[in-house]
C-alpha positions as CSV (number, residue, x, y, z in Angstrom):
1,X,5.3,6.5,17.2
2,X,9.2,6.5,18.0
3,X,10.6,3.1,19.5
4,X,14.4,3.8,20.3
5,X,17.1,0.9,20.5
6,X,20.3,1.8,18.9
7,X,21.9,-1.4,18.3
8,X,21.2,-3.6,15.7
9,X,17.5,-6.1,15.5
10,X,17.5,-9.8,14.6
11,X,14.1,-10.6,13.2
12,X,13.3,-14.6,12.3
13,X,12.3,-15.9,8.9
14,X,9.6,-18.2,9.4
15,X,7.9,-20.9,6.9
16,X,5.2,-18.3,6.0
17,X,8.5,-15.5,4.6
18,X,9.9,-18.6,2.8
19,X,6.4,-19.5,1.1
20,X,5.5,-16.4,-0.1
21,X,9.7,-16.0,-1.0
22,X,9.0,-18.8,-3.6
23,X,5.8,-18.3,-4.6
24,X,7.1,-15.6,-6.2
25,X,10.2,-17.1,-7.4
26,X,8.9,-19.7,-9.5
27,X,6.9,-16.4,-11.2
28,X,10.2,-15.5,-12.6
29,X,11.6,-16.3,-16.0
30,X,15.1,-17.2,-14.7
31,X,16.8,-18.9,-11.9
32,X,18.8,-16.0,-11.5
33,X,15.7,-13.4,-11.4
34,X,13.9,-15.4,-9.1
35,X,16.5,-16.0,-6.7
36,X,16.4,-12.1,-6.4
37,X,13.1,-11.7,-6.0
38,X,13.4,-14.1,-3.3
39,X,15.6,-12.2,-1.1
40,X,13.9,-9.1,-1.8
41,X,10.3,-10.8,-0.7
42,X,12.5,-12.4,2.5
43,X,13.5,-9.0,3.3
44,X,10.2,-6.7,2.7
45,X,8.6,-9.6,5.0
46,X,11.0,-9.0,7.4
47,X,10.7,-5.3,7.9
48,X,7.3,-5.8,7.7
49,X,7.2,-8.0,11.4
50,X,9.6,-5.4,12.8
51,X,7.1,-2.8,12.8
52,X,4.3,-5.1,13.2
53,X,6.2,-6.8,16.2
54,X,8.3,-4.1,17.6
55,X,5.4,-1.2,17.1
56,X,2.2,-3.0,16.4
57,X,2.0,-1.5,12.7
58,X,0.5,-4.1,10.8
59,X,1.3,-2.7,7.0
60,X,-0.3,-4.0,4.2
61,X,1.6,-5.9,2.1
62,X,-0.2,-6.1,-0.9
63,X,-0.1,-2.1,-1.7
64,X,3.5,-2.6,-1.9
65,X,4.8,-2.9,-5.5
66,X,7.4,-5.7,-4.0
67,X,4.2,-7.7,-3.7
68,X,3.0,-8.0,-7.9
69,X,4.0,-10.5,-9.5
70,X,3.7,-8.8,-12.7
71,X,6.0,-5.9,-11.4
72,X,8.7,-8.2,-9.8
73,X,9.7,-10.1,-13.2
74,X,10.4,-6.0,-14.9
75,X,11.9,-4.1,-11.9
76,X,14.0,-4.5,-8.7
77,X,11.2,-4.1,-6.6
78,X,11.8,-4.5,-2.6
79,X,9.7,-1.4,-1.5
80,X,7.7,-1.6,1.3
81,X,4.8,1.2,1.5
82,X,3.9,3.2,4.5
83,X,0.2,5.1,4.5
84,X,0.3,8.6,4.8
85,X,4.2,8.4,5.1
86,X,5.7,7.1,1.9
87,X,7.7,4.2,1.0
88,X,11.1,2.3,2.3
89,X,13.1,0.7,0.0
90,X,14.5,-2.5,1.7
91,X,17.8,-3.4,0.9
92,X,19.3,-6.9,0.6
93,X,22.5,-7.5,2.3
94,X,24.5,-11.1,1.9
95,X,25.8,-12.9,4.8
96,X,29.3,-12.1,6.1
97,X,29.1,-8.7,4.1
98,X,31.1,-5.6,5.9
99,X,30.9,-3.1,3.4
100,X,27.7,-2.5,1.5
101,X,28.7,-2.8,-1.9
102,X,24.8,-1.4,-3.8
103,X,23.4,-2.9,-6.7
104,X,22.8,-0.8,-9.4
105,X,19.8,-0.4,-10.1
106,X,19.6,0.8,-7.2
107,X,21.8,3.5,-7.4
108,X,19.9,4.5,-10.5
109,X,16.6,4.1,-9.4
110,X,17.9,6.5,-6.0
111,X,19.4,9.5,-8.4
112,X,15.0,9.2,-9.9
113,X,14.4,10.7,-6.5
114,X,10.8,9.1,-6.2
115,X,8.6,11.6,-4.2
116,X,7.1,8.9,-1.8
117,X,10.5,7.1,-1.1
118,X,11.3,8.5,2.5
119,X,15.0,6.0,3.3
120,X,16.5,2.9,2.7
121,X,16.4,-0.1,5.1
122,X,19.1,-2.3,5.3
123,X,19.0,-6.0,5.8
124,X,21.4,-8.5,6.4
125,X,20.4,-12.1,5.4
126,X,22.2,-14.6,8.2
127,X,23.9,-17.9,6.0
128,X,20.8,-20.2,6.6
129,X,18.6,-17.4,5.5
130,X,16.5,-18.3,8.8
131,X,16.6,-14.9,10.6
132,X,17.8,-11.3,8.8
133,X,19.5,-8.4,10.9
134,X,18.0,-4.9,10.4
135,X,21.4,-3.2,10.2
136,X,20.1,0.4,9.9
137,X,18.4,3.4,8.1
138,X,19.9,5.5,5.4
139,X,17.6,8.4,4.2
140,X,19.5,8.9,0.8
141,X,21.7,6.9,-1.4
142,X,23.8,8.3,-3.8
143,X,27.2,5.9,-3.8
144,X,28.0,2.9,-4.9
145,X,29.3,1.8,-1.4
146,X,27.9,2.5,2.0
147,X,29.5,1.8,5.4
148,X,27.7,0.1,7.7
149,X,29.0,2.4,10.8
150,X,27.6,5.2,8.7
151,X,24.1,4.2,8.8
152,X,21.7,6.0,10.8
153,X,19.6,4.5,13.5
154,X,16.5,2.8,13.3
155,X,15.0,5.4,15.8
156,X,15.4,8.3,12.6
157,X,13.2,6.2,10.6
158,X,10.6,6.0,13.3
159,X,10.7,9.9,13.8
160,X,10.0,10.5,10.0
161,X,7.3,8.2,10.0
162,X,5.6,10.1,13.5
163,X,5.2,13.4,11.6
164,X,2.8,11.6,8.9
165,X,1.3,9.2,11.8
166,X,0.1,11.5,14.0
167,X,-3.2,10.5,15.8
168,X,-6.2,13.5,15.9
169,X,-7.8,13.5,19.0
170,X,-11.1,15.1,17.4
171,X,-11.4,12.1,15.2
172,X,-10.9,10.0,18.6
173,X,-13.8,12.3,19.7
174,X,-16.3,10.7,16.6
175,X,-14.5,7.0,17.1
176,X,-12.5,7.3,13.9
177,X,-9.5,5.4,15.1
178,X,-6.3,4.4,13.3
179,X,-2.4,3.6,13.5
180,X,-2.9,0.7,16.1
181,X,-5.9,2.2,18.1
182,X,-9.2,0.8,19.0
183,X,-11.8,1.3,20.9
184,X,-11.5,-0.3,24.2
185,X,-14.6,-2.5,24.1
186,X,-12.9,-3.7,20.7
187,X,-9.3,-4.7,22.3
188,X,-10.4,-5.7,25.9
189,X,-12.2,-8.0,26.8
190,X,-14.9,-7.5,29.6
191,X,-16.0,-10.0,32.1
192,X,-19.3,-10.9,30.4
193,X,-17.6,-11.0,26.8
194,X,-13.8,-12.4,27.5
195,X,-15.1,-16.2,26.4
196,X,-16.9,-14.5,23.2
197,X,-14.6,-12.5,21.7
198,X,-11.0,-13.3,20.2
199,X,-7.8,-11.0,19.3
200,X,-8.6,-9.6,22.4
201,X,-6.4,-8.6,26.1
202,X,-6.1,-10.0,29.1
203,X,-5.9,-7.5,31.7
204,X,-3.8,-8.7,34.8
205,X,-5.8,-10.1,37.5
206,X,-5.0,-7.4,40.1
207,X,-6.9,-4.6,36.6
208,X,-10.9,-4.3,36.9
209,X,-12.0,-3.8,33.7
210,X,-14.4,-1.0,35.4
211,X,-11.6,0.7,36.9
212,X,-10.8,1.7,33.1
213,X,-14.4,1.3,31.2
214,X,-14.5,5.1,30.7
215,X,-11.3,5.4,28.8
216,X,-12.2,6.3,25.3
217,X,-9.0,3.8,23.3
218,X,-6.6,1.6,23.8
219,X,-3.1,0.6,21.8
220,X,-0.9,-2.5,22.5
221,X,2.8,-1.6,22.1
222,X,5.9,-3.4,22.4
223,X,8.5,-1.7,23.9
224,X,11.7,-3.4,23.2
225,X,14.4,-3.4,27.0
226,X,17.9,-5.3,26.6
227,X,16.8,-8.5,24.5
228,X,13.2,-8.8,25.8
229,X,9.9,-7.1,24.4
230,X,7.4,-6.0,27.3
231,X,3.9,-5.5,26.3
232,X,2.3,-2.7,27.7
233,X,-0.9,-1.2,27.3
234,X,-1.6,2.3,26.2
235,X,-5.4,4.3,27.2
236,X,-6.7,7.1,26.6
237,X,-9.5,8.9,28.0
238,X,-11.1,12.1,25.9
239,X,-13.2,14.8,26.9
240,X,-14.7,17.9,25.5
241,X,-14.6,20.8,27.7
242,X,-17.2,23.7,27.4
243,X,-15.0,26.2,26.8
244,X,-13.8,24.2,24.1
245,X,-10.5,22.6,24.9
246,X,-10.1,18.9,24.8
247,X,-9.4,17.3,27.9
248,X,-6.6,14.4,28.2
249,X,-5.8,11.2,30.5
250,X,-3.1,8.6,29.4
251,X,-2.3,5.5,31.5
252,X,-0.2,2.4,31.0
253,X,-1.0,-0.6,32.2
254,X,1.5,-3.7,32.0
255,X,-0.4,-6.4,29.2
256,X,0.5,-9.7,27.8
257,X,0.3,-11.6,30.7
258,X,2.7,-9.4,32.8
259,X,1.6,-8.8,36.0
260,X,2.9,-5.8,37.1
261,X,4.7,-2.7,35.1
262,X,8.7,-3.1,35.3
263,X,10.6,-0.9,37.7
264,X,12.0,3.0,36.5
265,X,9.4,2.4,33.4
266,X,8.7,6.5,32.7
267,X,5.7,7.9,31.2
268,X,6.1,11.9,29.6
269,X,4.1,14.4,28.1
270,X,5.8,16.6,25.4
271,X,5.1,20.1,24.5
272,X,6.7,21.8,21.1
273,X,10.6,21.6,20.8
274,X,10.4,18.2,23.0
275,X,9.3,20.4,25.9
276,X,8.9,18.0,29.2
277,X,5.6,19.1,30.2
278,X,5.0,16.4,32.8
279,X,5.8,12.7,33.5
280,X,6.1,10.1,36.4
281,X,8.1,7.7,37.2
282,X,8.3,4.5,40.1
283,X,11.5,2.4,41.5
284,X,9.1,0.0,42.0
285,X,6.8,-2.2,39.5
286,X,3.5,-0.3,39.3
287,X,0.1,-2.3,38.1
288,X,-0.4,0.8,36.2
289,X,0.9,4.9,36.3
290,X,-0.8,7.7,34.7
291,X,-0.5,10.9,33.9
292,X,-2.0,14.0,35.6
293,X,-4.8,15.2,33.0
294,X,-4.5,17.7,30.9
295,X,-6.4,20.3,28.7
296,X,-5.3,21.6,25.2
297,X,-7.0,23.9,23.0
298,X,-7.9,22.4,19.6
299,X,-5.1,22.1,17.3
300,X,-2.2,21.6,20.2
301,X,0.1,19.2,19.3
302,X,1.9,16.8,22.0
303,X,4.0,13.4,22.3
304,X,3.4,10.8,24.6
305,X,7.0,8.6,25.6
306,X,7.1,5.6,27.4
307,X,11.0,5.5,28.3
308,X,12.6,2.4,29.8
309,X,16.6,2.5,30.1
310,X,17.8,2.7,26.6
311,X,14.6,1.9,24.8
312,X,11.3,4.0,24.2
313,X,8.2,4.2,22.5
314,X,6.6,7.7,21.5
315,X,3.4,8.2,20.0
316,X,2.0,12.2,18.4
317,X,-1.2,13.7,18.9
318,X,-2.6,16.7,17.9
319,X,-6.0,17.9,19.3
């Protein structure tokens, strides 16, 4: 899952961050001690809702070690733990800062070289400590000060974190789901069951929910245009062929209460080496656009993108 946007994320602090900030605070032995753990929770928290908001990961917290007390009051602990991926240290960053000036313990902990630590995230904490800006990616730290205009993009984190996300189609096959996915009578709601169920999503009024009942699962994703976040709704439909090969259908269908996909949105299918393989594209807004199907033999591997102007949103498969 790869969501590009090169410029720099604002993400708001709201009264739940700031609770579970001093919560763990008053933990601490020292005024000093827990003002550091505070920032550091304010910070995990906050890269936390940017994958949770931006690409519907929902992480869990507590297997982070940023998260025990009884860890917090011995280490600098602001680590924020990816399954199947590794972990991202989250770096605190005071207001008004230009140059990155590191901590360092840090520094030491980074020359450890812990075999799960995949980058550093850094966050800038605005003056009223209301809203943080993610101000980019670093994969290694080994100096005491780091420029901000050398960080890497977000969008590098996002492409380490596809190669230990990718989704297994013949898992799909056997309804083991993960990284976002669910199957669709789980995430949409049909006529008969709308008023019953909650969590769930409303299709536009001009979407049957029979005109996509035979789609095997379904993922909501943000995809982040300009300053705005457009909802969409990812589907896919799986097949097993007899000679073997798996047989593919993706669609996207606008979600969230928007009516109608936004103009020039693209949807692509990726071979090896970032191959275009196929993909469609409308001036118009679309209620939904899909993808020609496709077969692969088992153990193929393949990206879906959804691309719209600067932005995108990619998710791997293998089958």
């Amino acid at each position: 899952m790869n969501a590009h946007n090169c410029s720099t994320l604002t993400i708001d602090l709201d009264r739940t961050a700031h609770a579970t900030a001093a919560k763990f605070a008053l933990g601490q032995t020292s005024i000093a001690k827990g003002r550091k753990v505070y920032l550091n929770t304010l910070a995990v928290y906050a890269v936390h809702q940017y994958f949770k908001i931006i690409y519907g990961i929902d992480l869990d917290l507590t297997q982070s070690d940023s998260w025990q007390i009884e860890l917090q009051s011995i280490m600098n602990v602001a680590d924020l733990v990816i399954p199947q991926v590794g972990t991202i240290e989250c770096v605190v960053i005071l207001p008004s800062t230009t140059e990155i000036q590191l901590p360092a313990a840090i520094i030491d902990d980074a020359t450890t070289t812990k075999p799960d630590r995949i980058g550093y995230v850094f966050v800038q904490f605005s003056q009223d400590l209301h809203s943080v800006e993610l101000l980019g990616f670093s994969d290694r730290v080994n100096t005491e000060y780091v420029s901000i205009d050398a960080l890497q993009s977000l969008d590098n984190l996002l492409d380490l974190i596809d190669t230990g996300r990718i989704n297994r189609l013949q898992e799909f096959l056997v309804g083991i789901l993960g990284n976002g996915w669910q199957p669709l009578e789980n995430s949409i709601a049909s006529p008969q069951r709308e008023f019953a169920l909650r969590n769930t999503i409303s299709l536009p009024k001009n979407t049957s929910y029979e005109s996509i009942r035979d789609f095997t699962a379904s993922k909501m994703i943000n995809l982040r245009a300009n300053i705005a976040n457009i909802p969409l709704l990812l589907l896919i439909g799986l097949s097993e062929e007899p000679d073997g090969r798996i047989k593919v259908r993706i669609r996207l269908h606008a979600a969230g209460g928007l009516p109608l996909l936004p103009a020039h949105l693209k949807l692509a299918l990726y071979g090896a080496n970032e191959l275009i393989l196929s993909e469609i594209q409308y001036p118009e807004p679309m209620n939904f656009i899909q993808l020609q199907s496709f077969k692969l033999p088992v153990g193929t591997q393949f990206k879906i993108r959804v691309e719209l102007d600067k932005s995108s949103f990619t998710e791997s498969f293998v089958a």
